[in-house]
DRENTORKOL-3810 file (N, C-alpha, C; in nm, 4 decimals):
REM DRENTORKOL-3810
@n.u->-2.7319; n.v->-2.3596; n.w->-6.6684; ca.u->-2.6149; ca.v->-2.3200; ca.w->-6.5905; c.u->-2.6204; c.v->-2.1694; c.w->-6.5702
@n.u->-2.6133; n.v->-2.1283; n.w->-6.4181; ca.u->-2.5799; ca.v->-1.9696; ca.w->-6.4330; c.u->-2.4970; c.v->-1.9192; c.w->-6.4689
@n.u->-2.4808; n.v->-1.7694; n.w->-6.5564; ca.u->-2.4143; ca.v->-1.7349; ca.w->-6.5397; c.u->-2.3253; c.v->-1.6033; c.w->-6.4693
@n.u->-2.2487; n.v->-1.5540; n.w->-6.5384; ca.u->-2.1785; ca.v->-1.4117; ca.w->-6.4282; c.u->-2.2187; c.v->-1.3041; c.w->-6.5040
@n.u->-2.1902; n.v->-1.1686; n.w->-6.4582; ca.u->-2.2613; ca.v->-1.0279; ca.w->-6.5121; c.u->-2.1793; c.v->-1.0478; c.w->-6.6701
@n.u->-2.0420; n.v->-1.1140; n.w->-6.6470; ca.u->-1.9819; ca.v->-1.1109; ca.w->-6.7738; c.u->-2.0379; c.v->-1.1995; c.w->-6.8855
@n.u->-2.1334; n.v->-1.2309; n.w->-6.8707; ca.u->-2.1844; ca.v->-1.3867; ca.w->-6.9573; c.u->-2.1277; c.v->-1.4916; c.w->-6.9568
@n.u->-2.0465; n.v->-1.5429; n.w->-6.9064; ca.u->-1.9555; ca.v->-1.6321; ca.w->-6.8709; c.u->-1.9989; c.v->-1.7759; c.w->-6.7886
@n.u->-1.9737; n.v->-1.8945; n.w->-6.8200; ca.u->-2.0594; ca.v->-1.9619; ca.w->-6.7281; c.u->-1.9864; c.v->-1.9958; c.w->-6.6101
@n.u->-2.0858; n.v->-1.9772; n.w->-6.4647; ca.u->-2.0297; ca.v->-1.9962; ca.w->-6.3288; c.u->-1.9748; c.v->-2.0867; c.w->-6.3044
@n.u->-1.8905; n.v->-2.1337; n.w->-6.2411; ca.u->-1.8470; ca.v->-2.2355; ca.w->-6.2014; c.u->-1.8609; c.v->-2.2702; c.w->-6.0686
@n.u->-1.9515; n.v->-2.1794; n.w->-5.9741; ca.u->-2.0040; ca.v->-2.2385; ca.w->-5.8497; c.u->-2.1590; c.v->-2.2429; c.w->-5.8854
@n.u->-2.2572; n.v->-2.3411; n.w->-5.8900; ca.u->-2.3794; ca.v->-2.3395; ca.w->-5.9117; c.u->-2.4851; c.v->-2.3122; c.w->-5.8347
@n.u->-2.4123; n.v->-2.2523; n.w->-5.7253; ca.u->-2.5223; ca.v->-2.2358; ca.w->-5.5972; c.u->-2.5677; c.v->-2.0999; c.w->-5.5948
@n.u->-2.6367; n.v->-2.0632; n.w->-5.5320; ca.u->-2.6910; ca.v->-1.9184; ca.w->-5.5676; c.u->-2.5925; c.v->-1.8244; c.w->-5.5566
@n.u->-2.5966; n.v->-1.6766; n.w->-5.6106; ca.u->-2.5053; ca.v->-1.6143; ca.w->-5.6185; c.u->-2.5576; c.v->-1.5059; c.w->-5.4402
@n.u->-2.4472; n.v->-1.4235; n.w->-5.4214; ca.u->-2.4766; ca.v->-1.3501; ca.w->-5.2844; c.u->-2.3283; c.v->-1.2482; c.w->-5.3085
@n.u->-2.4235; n.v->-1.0790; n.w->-5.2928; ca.u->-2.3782; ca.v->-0.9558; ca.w->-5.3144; c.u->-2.2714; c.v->-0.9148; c.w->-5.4548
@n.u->-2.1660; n.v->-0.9910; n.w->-5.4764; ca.u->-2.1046; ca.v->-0.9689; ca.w->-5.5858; c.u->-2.0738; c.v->-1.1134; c.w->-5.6529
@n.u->-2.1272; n.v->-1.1673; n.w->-5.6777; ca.u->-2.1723; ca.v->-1.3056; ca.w->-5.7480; c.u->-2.0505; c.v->-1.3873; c.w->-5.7250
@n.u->-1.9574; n.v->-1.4288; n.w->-5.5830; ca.u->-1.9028; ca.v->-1.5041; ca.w->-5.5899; c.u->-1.9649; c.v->-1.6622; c.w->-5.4966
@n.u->-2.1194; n.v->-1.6505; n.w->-5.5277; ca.u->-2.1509; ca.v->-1.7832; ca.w->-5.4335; c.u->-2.1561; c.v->-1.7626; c.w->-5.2968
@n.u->-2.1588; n.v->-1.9146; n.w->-5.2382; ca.u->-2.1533; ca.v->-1.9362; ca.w->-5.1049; c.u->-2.0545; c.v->-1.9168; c.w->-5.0625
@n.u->-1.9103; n.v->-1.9650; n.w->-5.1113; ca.u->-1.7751; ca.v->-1.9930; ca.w->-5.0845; c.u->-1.7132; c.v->-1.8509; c.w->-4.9703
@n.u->-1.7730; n.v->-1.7633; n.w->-4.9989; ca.u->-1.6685; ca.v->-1.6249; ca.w->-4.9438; c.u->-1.8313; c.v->-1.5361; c.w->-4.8502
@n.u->-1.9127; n.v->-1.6228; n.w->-4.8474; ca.u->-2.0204; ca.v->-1.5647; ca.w->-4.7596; c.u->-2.1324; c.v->-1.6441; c.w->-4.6878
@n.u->-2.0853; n.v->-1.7697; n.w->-4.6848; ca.u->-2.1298; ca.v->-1.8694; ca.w->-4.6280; c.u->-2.2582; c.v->-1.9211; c.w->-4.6643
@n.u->-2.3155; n.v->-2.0396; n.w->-4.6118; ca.u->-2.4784; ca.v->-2.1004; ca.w->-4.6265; c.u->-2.5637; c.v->-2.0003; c.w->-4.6527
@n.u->-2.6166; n.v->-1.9414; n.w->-4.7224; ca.u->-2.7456; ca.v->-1.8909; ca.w->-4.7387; c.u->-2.8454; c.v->-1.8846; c.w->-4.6706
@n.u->-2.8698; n.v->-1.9704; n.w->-4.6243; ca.u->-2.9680; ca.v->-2.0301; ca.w->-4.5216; c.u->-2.9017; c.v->-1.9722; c.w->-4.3670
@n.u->-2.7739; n.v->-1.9751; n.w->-4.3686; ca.u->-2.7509; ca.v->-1.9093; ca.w->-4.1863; c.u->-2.7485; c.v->-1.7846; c.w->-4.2141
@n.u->-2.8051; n.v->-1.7422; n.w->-4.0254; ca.u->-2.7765; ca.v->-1.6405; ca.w->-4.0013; c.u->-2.7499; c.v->-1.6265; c.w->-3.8519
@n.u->-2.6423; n.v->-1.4933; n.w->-3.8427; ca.u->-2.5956; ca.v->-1.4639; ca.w->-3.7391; c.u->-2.6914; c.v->-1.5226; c.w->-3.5986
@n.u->-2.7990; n.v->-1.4296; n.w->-3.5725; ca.u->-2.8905; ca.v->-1.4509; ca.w->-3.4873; c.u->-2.8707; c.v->-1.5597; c.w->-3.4162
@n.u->-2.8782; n.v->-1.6755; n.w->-3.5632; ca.u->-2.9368; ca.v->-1.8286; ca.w->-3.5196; c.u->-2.7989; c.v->-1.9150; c.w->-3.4412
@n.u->-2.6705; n.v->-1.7974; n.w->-3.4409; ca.u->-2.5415; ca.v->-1.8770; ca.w->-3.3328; c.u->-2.5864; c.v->-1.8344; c.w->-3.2210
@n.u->-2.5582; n.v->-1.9918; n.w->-3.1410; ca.u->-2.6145; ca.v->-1.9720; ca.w->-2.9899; c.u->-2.4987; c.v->-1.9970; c.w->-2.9487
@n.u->-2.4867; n.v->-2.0049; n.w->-2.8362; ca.u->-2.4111; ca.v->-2.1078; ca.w->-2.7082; c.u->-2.4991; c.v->-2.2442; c.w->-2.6924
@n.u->-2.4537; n.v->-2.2863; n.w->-2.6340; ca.u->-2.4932; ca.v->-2.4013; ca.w->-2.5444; c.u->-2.5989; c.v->-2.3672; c.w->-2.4748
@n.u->-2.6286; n.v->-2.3873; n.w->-2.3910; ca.u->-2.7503; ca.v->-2.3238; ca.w->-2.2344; c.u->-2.6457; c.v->-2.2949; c.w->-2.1763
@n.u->-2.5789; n.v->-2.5011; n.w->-2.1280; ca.u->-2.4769; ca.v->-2.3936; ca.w->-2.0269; c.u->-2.3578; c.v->-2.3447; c.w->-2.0146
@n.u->-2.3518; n.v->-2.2567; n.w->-2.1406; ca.u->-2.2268; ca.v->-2.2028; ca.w->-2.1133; c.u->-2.3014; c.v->-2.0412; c.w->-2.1429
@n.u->-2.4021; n.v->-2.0164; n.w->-2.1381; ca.u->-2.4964; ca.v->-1.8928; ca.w->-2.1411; c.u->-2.4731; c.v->-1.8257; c.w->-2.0183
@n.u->-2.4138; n.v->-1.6496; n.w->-2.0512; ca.u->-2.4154; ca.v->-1.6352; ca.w->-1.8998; c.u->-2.4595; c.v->-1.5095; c.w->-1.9542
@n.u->-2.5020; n.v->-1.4580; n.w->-1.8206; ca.u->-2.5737; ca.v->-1.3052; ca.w->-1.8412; c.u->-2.4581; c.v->-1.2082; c.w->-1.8321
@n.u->-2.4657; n.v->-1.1198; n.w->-1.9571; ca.u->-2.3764; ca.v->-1.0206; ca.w->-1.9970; c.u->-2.3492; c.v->-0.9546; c.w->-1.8774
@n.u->-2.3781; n.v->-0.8804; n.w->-1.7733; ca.u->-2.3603; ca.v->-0.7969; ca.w->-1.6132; c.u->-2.2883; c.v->-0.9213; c.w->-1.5921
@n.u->-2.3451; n.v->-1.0616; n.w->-1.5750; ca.u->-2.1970; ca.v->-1.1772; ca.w->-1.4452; c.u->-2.0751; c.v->-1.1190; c.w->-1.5447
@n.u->-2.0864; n.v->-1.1674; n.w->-1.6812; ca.u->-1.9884; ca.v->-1.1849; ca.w->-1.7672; c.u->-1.8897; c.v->-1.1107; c.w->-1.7690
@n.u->-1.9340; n.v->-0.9635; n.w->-1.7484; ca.u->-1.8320; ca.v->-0.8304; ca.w->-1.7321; c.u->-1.7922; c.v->-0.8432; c.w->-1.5989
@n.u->-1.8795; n.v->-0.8763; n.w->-1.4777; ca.u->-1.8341; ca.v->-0.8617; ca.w->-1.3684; c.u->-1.7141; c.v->-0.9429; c.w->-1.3574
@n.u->-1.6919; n.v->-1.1097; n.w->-1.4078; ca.u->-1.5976; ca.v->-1.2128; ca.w->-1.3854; c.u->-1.4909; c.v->-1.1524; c.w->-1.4725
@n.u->-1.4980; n.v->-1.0818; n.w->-1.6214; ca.u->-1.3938; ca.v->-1.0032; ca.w->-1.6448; c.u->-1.2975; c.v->-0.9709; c.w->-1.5864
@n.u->-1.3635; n.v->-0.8090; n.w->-1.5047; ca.u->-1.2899; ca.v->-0.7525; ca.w->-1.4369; c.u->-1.2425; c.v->-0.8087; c.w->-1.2881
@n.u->-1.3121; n.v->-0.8867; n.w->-1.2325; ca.u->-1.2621; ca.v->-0.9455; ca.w->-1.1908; c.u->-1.1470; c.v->-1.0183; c.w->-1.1490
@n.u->-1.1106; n.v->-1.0943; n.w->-1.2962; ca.u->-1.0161; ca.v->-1.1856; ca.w->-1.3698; c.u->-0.9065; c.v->-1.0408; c.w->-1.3622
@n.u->-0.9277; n.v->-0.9309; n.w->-1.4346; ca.u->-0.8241; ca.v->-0.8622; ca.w->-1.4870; c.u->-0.7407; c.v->-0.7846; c.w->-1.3768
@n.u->-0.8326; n.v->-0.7834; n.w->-1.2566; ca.u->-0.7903; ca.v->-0.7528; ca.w->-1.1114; c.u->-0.6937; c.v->-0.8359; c.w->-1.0867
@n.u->-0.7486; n.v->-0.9687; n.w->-1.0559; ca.u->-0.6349; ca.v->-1.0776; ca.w->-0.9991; c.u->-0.4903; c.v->-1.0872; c.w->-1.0892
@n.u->-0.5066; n.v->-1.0899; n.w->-1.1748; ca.u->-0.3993; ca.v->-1.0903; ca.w->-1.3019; c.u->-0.2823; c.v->-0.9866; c.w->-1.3040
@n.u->-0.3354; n.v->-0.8616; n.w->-1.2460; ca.u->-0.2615; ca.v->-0.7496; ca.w->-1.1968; c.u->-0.1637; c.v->-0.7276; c.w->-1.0951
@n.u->-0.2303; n.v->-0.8855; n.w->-1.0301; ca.u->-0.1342; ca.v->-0.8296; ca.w->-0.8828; c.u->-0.0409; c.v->-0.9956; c.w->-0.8916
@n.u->-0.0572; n.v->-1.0780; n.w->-1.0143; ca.u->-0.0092; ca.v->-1.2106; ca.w->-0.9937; c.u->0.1648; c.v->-1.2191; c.w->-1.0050
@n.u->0.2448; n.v->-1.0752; n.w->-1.0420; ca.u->0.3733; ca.v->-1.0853; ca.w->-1.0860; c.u->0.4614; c.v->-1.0280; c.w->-0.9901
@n.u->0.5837; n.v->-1.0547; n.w->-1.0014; ca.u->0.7026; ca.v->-1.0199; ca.w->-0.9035; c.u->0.6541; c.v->-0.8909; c.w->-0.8998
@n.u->0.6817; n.v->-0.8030; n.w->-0.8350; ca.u->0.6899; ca.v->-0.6513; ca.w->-0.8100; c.u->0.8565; c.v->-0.5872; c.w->-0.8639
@n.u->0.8642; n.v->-0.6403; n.w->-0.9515; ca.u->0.9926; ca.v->-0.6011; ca.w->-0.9750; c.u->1.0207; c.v->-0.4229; c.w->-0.9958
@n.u->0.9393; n.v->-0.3564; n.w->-1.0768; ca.u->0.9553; ca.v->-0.2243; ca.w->-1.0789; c.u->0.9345; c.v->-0.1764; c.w->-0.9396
@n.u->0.8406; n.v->-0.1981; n.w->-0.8730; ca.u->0.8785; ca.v->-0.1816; ca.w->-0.7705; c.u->0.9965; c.v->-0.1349; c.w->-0.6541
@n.u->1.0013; n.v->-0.2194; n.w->-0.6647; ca.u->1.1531; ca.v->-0.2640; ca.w->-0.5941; c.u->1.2557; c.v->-0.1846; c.w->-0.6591
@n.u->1.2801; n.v->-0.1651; n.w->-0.7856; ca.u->1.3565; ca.v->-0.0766; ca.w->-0.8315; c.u->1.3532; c.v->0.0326; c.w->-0.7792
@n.u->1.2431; n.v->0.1151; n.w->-0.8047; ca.u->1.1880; ca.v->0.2183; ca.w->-0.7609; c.u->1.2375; c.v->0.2449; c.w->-0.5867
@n.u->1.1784; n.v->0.1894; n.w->-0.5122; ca.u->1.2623; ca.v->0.1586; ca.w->-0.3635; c.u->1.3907; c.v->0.1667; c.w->-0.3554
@n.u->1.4731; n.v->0.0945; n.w->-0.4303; ca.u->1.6620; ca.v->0.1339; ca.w->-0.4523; c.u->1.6555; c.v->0.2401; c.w->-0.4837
@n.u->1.6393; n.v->0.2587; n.w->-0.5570; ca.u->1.7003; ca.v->0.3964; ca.w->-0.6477; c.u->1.6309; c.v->0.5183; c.w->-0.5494
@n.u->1.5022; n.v->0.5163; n.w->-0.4841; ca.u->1.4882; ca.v->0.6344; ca.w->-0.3802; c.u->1.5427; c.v->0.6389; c.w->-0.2824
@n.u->1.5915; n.v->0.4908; n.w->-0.2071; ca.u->1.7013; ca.v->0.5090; ca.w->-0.0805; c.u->1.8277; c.v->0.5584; c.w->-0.1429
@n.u->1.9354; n.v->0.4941; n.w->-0.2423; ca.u->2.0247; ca.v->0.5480; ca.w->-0.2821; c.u->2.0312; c.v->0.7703; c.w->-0.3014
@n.u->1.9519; n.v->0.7782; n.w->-0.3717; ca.u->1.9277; ca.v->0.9410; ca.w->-0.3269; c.u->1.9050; c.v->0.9805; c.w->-0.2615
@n.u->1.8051; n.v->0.9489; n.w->-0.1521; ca.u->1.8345; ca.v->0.9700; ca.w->0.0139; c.u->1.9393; c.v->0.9450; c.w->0.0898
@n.u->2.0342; n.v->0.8699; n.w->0.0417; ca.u->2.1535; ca.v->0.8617; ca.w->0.1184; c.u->2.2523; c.v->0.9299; c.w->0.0294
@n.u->2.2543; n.v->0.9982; n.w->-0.0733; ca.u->2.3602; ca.v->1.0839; ca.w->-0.1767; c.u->2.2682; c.v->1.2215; c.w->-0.1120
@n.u->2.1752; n.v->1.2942; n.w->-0.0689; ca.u->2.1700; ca.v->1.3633; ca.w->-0.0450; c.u->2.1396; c.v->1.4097; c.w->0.1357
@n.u->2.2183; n.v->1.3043; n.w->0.1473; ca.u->2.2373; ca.v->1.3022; ca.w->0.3159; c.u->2.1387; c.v->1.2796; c.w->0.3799
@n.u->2.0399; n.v->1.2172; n.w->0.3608; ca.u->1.9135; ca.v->1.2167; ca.w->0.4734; c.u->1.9806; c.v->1.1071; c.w->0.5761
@n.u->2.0740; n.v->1.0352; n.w->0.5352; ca.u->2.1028; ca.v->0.9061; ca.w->0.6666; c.u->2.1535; c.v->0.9897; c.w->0.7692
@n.u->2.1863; n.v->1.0880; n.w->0.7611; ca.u->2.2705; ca.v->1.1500; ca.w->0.9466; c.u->2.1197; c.v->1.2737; c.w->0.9726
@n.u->2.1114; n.v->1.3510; n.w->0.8350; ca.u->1.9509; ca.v->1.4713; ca.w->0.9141; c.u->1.8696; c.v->1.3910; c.w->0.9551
@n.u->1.8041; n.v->1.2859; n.w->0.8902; ca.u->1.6643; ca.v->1.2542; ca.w->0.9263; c.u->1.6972; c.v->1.0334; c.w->0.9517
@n.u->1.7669; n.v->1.0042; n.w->1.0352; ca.u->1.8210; ca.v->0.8799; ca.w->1.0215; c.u->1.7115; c.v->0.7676; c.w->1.0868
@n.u->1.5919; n.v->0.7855; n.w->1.1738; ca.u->1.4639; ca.v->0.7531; ca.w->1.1649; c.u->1.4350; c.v->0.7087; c.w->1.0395
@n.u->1.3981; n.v->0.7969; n.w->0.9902; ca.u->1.3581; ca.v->0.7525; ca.w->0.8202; c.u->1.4291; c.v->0.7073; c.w->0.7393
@n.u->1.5091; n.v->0.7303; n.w->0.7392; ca.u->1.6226; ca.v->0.6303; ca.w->0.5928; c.u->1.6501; c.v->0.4963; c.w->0.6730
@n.u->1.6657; n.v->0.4595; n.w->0.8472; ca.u->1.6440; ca.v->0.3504; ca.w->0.8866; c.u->1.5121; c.v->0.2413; c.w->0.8552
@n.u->1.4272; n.v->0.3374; n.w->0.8573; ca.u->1.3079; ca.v->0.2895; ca.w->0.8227; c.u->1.2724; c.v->0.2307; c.w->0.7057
@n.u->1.2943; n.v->0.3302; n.w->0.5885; ca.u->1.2987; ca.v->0.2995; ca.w->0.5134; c.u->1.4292; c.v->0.1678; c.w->0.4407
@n.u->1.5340; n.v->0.1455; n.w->0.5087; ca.u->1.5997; ca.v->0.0567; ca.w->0.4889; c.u->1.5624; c.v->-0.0769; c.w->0.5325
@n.u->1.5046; n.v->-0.0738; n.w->0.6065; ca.u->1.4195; ca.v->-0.2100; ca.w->0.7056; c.u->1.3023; c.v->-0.2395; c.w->0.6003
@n.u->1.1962; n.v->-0.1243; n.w->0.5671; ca.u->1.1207; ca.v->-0.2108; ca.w->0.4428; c.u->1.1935; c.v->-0.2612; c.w->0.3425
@n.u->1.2698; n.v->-0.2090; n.w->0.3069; ca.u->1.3225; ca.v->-0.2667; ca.w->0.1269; c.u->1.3327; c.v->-0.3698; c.w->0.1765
@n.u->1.4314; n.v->-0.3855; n.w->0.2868; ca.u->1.4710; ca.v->-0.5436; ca.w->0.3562; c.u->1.3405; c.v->-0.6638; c.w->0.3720
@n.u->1.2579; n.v->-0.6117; n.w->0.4364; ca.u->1.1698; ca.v->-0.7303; ca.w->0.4256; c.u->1.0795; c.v->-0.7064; c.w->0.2958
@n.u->1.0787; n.v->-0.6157; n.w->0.2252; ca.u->1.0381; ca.v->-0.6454; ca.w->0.0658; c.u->1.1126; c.v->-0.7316; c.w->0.0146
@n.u->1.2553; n.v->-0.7629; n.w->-0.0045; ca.u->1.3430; ca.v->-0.8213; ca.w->-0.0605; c.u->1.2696; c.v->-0.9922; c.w->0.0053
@n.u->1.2807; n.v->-0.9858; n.w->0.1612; ca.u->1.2745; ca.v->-1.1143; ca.w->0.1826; c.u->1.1403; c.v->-1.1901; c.w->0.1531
@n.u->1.0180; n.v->-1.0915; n.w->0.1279; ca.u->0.8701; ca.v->-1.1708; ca.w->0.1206; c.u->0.8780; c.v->-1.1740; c.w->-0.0771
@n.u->0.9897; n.v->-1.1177; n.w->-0.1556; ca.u->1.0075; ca.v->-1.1606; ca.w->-0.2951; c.u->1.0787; c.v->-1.2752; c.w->-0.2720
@n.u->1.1582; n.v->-1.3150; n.w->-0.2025; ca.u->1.2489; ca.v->-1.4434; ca.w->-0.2285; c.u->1.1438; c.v->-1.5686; c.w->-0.1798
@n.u->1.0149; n.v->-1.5140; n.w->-0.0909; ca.u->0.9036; ca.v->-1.5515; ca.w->-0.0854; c.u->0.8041; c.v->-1.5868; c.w->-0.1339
@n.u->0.8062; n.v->-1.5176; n.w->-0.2641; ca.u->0.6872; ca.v->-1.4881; ca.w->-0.3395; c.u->0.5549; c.v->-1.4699; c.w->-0.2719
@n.u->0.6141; n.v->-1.3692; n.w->-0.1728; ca.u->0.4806; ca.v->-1.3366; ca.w->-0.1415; c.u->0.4822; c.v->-1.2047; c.w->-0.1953
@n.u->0.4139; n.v->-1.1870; n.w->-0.3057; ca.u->0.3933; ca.v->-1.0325; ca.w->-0.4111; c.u->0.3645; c.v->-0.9285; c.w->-0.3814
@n.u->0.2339; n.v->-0.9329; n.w->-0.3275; ca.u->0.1527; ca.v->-0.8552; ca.w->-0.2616; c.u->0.2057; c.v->-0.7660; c.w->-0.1301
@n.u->0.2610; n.v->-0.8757; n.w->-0.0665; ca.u->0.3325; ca.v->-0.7548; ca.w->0.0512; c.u->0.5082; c.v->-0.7329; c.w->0.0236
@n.u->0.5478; n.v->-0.7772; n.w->-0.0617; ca.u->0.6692; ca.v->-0.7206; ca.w->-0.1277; c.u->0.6791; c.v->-0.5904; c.w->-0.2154
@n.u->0.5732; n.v->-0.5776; n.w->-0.2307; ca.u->0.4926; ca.v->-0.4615; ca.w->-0.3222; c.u->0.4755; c.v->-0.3577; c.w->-0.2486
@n.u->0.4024; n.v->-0.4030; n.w->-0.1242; ca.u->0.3381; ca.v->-0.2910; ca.w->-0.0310; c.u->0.4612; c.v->-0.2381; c.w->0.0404
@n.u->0.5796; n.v->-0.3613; n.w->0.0832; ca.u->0.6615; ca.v->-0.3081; ca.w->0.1621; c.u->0.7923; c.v->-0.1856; c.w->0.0617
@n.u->0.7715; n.v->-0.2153; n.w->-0.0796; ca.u->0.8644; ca.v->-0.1292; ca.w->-0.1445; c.u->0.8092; c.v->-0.0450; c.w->-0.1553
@n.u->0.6728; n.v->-0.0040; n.w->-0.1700; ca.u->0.6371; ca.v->0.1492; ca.w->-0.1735; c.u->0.6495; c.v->0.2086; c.w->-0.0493
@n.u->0.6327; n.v->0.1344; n.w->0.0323; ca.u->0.6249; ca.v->0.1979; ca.w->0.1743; c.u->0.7739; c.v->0.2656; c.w->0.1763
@n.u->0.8826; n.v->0.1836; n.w->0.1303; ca.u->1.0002; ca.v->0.2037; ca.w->0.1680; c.u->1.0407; c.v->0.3396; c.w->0.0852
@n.u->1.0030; n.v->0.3053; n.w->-0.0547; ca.u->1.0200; ca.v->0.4483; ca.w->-0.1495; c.u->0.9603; c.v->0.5875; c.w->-0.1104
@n.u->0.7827; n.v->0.5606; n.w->-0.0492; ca.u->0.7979; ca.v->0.7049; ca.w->0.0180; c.u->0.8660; c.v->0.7288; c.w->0.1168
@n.u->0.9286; n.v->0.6415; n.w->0.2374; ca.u->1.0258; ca.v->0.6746; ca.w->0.3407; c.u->1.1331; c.v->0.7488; c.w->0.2738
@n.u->1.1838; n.v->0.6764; n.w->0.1770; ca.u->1.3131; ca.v->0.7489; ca.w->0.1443; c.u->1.2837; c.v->0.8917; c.w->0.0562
@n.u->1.1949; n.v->0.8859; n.w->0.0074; ca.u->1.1223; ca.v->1.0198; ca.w->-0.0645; c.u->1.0878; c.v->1.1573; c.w->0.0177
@n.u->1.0216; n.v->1.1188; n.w->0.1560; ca.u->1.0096; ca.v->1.1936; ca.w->0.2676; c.u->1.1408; c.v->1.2404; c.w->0.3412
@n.u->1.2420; n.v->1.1356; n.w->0.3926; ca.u->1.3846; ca.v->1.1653; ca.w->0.4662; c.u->1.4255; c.v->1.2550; c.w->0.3759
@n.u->1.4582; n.v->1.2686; n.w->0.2385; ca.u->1.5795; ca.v->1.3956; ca.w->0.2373; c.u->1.4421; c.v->1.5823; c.w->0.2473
@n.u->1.3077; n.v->1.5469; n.w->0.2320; ca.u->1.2843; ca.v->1.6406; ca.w->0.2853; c.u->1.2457; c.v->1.6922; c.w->0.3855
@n.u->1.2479; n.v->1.6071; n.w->0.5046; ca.u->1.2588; ca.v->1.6181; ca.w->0.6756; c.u->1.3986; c.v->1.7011; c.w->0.6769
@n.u->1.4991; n.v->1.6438; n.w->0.6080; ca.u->1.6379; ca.v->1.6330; ca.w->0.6445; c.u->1.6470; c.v->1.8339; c.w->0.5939
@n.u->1.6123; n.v->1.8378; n.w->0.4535; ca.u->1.6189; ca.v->1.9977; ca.w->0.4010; c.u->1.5012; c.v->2.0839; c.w->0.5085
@n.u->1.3878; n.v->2.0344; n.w->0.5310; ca.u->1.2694; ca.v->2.1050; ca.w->0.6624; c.u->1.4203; c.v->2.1481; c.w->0.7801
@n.u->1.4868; n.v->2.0569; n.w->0.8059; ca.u->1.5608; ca.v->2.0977; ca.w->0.9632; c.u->1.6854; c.v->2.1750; c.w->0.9227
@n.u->1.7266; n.v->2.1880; n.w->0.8472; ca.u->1.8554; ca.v->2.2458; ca.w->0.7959; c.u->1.7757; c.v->2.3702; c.w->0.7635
@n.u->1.7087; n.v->2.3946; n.w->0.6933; ca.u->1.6049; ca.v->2.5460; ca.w->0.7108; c.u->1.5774; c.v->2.6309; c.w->0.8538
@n.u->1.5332; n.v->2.5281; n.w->0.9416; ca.u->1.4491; ca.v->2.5736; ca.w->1.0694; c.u->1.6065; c.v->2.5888; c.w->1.1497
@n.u->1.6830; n.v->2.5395; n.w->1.1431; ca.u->1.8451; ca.v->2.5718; ca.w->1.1935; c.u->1.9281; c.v->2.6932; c.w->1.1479
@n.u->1.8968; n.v->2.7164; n.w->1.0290; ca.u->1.9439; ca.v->2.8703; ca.w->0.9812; c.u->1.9328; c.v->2.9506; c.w->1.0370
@n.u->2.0061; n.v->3.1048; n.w->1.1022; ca.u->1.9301; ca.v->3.1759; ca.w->1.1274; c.u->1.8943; c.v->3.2742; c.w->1.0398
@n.u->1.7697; n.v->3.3186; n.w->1.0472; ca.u->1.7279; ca.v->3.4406; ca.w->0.9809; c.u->1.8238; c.v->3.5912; c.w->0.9178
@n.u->1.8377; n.v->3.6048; n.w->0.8359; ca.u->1.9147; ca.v->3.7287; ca.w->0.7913; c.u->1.8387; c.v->3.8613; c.w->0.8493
@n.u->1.8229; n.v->3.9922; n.w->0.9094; ca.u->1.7443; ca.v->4.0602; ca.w->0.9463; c.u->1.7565; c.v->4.1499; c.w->0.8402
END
């Protein structure tokens, strides 16, 4: 019977491995890493493998409501209209009121992708109007000599 560094007799009889607790906490003796395969076919070449990754992590990105979004879009028309761009620059805060609008309607859509596109579009509109609106209130001043 083997025993342990303590003289003690083992109570696993199989060979010992690094600090003499057996197979139990370091597996078959006989395996090794190397020898885990795959299948064949589920073998894919590391370059596809990363490519279908990112891939995957692309599509996955664009699969959810645009909800921040859209926030983002309110909350920049609302300050364009607290800092008056609807009467200086009313092109643009129209404009920009017409995207949020059909952002709103291609979310009740789920169509993501251009609910997305149409709230940013709309957030820089309203981001741009109050400084068209401060550009013309400047160029209207007159000069002090």
């Amino acid at each position: 019977m083997p025993l342990t560094s303590s003289g003690a007799p083992r109570a696993d009889s199989r060979a010992a491995n690094l600090d003499g607790t057996g197979c139990a906490c370091y597996g078959h003796p006989r395996f090794h890493p190397s020898e885990a395969r795959l299948p064949t076919f589920l073998h894919i070449p590391r370059p596809l493998a990363l490519w279908l990754l990112l891939c995957a992590g692309l599509l996955t990105g664009c699969v959810g409501a645009p909800v921040q979004e859209m926030s983002n879009a309110r909350q920049a028309v609302r300050a364009a209209e607290k800092a008056g761009a609807t009467t200086a620059a009313p092109d643009l805060m129209t404009e920009a009121k017409q995207l949020l609008k059909d952002a709103r309607t291609h979310l009740n859509q789920r169509d993501y992708r251009a609910a997305r596109d149409d709230a940013e579009s709309a957030r820089t509109k309203a981001i741009e109007a109050p400084r068209v609106a401060e550009a013309a209130a400047a160029a209207d001043k007159p000069q002090a000599p």
